[in-house]
N, C-alpha and C positions, 0 to 999 in steps of 0.2 A: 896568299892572304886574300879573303876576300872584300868589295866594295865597304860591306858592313864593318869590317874589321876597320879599315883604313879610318872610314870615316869614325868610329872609336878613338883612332891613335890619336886624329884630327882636334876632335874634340877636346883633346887634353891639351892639347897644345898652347901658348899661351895668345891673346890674342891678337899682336903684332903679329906673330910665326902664321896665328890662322889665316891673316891677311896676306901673307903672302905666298899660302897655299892657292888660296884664292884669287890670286892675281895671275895667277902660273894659265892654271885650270881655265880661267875665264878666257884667258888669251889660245889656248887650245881649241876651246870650244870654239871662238869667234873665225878665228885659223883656217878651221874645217869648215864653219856654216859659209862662211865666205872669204875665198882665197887672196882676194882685192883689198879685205881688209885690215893686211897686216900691215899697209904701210903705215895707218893712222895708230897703229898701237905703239903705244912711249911713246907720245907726240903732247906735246903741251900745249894746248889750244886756249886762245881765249874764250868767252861765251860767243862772241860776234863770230869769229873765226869756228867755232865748230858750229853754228847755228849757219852758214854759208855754206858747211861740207852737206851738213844732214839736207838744208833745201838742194843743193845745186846736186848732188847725189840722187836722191829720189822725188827728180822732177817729175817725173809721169805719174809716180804714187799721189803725192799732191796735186799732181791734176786732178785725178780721178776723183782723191779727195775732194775737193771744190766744188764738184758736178751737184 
């Protein structure tokens, strides 16, 4: 079957089910972009708590940022 096809079957599907096609996928993708980041997935954070991971994770980004 190909990508095309799937994402047809996809489409049909109702949109709870899309969502948790979506949730699979996403976690796949994130899986492979970055292997460090599977521990925050299924993690319930509050905004204060993941606004602490996002700064204290990419301090240097934000440095640069700031310049």
């Amino acid at each position: 079957m190909s990508a095309t096809e799937i994402i047809e079957q996809i489409d049909k599907l109702p949109s709870n089910e899309q969502e948790q096609v979506f949730t699979v996928l996403a976690g796949k993708i994130i899986q492979r972009r970055a292997p460090d980041a599977k521990r925050w997935l299924d993690r319930k954070l509050s905004f204060e708590e993941a606004c602490d991971v996002v700064f204290r994770e990419n301090r240097e980004l934000f440095a640069l940022l700031a310049k």
